[in-house]
C-alpha positions in Angstrom: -21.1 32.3 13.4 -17.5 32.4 12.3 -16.5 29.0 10.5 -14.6 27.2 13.4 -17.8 27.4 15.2 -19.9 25.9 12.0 -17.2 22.8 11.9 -17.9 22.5 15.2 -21.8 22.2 14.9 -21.4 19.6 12.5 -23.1 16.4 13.2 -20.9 13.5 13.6 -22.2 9.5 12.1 -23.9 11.6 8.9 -21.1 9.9 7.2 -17.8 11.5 5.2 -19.6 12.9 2.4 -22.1 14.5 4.3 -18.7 16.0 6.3 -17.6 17.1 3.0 -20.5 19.1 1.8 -21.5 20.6 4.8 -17.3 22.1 4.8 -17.9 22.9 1.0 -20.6 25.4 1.9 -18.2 27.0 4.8 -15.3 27.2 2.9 -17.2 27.4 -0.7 -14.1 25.4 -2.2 -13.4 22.0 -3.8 -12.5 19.1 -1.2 -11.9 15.5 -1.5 -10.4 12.9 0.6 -8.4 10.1 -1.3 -6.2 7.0 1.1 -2.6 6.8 1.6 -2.2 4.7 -1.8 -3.8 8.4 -3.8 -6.9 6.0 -3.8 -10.1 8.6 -4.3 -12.7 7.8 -1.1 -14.8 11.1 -1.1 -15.8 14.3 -3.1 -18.0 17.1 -3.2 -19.5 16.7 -6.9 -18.0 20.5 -8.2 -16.7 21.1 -11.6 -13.0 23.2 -11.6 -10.5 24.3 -13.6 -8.1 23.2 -11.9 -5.8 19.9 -13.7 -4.7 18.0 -10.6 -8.5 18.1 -9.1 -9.8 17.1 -12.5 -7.3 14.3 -13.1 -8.2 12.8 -9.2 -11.7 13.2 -10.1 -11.9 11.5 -13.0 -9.3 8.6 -12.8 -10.0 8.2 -8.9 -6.3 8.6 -8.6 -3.1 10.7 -9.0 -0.6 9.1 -12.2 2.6 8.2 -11.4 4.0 11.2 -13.7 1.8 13.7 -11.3 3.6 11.9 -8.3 6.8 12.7 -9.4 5.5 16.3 -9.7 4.8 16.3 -6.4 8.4 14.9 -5.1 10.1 17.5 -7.6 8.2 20.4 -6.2 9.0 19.0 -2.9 4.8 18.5 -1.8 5.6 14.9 -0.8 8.6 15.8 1.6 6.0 18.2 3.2 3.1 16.4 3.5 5.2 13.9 5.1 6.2 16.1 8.1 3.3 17.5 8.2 1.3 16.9 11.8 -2.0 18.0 11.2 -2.4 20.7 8.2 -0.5 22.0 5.2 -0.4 24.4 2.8 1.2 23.8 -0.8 1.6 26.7 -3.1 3.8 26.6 -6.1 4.4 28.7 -9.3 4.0 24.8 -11.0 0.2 24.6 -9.3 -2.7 26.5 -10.6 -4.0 27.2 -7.5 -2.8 26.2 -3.8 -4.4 23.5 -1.7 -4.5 22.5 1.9 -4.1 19.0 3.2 -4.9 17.4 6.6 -4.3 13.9 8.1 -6.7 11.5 8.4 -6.1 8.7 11.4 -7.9 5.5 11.8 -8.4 4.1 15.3 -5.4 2.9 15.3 -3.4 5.9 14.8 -2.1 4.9 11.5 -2.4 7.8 9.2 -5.2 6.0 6.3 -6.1 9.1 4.2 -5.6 13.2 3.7 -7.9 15.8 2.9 -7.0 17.9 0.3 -9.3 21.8 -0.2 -8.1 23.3 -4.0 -8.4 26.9 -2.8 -10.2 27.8 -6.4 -13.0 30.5 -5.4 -12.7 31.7 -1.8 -9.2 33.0 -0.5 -8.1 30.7 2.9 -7.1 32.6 5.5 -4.5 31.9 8.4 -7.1 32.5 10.9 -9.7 29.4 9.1 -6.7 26.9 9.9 -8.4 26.0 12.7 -11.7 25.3 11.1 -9.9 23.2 8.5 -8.2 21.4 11.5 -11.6 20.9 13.5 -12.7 19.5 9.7 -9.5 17.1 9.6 -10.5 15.9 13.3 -14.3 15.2 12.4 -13.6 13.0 10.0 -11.2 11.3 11.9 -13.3 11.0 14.7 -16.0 9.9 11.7 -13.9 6.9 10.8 -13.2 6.0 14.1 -14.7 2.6 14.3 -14.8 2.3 10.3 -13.5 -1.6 9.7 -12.4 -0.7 5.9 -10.0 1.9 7.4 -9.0 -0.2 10.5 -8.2 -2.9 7.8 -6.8 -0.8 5.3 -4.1 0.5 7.9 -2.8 -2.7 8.8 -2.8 -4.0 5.3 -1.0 -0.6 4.2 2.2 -1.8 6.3 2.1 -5.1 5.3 2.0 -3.9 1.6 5.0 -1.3 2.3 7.1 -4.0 3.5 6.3 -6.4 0.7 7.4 -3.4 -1.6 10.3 -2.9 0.1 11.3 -6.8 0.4 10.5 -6.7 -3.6 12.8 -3.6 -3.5 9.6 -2.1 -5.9 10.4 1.3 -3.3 13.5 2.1 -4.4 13.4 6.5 -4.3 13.0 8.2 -1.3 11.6 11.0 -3.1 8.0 9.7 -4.5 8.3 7.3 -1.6 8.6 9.8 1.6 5.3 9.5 3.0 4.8 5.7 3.0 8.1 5.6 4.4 6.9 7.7 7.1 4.2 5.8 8.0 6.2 2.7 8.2 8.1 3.7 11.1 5.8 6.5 12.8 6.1 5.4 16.3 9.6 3.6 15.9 13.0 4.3 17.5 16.3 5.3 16.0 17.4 1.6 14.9 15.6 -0.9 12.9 15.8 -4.7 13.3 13.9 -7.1 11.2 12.6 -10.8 12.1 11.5 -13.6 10.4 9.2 -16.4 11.8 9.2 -19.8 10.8 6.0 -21.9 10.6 7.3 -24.9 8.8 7.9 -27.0 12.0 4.3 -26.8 12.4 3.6 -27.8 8.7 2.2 -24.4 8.3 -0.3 -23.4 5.4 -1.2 -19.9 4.4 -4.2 -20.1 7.4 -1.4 -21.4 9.7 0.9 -18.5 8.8 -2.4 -15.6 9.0 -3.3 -17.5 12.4 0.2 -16.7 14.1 0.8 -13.4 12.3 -2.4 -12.2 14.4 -1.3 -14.0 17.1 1.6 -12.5 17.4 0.5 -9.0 16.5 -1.8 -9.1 19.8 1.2 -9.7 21.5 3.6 -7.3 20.1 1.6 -4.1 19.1 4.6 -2.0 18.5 5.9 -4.2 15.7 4.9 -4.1 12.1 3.8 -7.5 10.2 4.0 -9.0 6.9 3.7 -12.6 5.8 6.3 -13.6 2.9 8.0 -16.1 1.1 6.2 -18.5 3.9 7.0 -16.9 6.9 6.0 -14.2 9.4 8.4 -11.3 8.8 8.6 -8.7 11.6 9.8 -4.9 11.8 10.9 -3.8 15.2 12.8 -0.8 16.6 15.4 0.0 19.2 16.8 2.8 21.0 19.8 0.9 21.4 21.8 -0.3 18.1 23.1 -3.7 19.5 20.5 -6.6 20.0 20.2 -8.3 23.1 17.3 -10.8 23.4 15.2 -9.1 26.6 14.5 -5.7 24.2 12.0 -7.8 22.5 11.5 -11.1 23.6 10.8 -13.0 27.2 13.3 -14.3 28.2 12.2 -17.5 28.7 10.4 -17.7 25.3 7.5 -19.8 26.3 5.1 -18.2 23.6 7.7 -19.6 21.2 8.2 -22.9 22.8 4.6 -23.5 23.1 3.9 -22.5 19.5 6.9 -24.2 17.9 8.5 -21.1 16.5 11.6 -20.0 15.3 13.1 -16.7 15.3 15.8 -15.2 12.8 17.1 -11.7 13.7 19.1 -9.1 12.0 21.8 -6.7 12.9 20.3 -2.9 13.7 20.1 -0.8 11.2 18.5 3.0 10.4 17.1 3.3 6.7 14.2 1.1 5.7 15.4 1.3 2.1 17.7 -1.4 3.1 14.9 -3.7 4.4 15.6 -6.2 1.8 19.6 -6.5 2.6 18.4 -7.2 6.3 15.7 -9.3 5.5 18.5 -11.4 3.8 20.3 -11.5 7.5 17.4 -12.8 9.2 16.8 -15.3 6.9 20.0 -16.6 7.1 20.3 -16.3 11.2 17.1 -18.4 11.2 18.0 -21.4 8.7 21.6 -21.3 10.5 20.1 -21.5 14.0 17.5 -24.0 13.0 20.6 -26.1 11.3 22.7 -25.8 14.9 19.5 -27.4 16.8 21.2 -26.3 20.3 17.3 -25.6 21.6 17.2 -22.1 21.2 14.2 -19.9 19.8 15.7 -16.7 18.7 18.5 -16.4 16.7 20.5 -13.4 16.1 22.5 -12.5 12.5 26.2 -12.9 13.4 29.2 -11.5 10.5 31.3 -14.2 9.3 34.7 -14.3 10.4 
């Protein structure tokens, strides 16, 4: 039996590790699966020589230096593209790896598998079983509530990074860049939701975060500095109220929420800066009191 057809055998709700073992004895290499964040989740228990596997291994994690490493040798830029399966080899790396995707349900990409190719050479032709592997485990975590959470978390913990402008190079920061917008449209527009008229406390603010996440599944959601703040994207640079909103803004009305919006804009490095626009369009609108809900960033004269 040829080793796309072992993966394939595999019994699925065994669990990841059991996943990981039964691949180790197909492929007879290390593998291990660590989050989005480099956070170690899974092993197969084998010693190696090789440093990177050892340092995961044992610190649960990859260092900050060893991410650089991976922007400088240009790892990060393609993992990032990557759709399903890739394969790193440098003169810098004592032995090649290949890397797959993890997804959680809700199509957020959570975790990567990574296979040090230490003993047993990996042919093209066993990309498919290495695929089939990447798709069990997807399929594994399916209806796992840690990774459902962790996904939705993982956005709102990009953004605060970005709003804190802690994500400053594009380099180290490719991937969770990448898994910000996956999904989005060419221009970017950010929102920010104010509570206060309700008298909002942190439940308040969690309450109509998930309310308005139900409604709005394409946008991405963050609570800080007291209000709801909300990534959105566009086909079309200029703003006009009907791209995201009903018109007649009842689910604002009803809920006494305001609405500041930014200008468009195309890198999500400069979150913060439109952040800033939002924030002013919203105190601004909320100042004028002429019974509107959404309020859009206008340049001064």
């Amino acid at each position: 039996m040829g080793k796309l057809e072992q993966i394939k055998s595999l019994a699925q709700g065994k669990g990841i590790q059991y996943l990981l073992n039964a691949a180790y004895t197909i492929f007879h290499n290390p593998i291990a699966m660590f989050d989005t964040n480099y956070t170690l989740k899974a092993y197969v228990n084998v010693t190696s020589d090789d440093p990177l596997w050892n340092e995961l291994i044992s610190t649960g994690t990859f260092s900050m230096e060893t991410q650089e490493f991976f922007a400088r040798e240009s790892f990060t830029e393609d993992v990032a593209n990557a759709n399903k399966l890739v394969i790193l080899k440098s003169s810098e790396l004592k032995y090649s790896r290949v890397l797959g995707y993890i997804f959680n349900r809700d199509n957020i990409h959570v975790a990567l598998i990574v296979m040090v190719v230490v003993d047993t050479p990996f042919e093209e032709e066993e990309q498919a079983a290495f695929e089939e592997l990447v798709d069990k485990i997807t399929m594994e975590i399916h209806d796992d509530e840690y990774f459902t959470a962790y996904g939705r978390a993982y956005h709102e913990a990009i953004i605060i990074k970005l709003l804190d402008r802690i994500i400053k190079d594009p380099r180290i920061y490719t991937p969770h860049m990448q898994i910000l917008i996956d999904g989005f449209e060419d221009y970017l527009y950010v929102a920010v939701v104010d509570i206060k008229q309700n008298n909002g406390t942190q439940n308040s603010l969690m309450y109509f975060k998930d309310m308005l996440m139900n409604k709005y599944r394409s946008f991405k959601f963050a609570i800080y500095s007291g209000c709801i703040v909300m990534i959105m994207s566009s086909k079309y640079r200029v703003f006009y109220e009907g791209m995201f909103f009903d018109k007649d803004n009842n689910l604002f009305i009803e809920n006494n929420l305001y609405l500041g919006v930014s200008s468009s804009f195309e890198n999500p490095y400069e979150l913060r800066e439109y952040y800033e626009q939002a924030v002013t369009a919203l105190k601004n609108g909320i100042k004028k009191n002429d019974n509107q809900r959404v309020f859009l960033f206008k340049n001064p004269v």
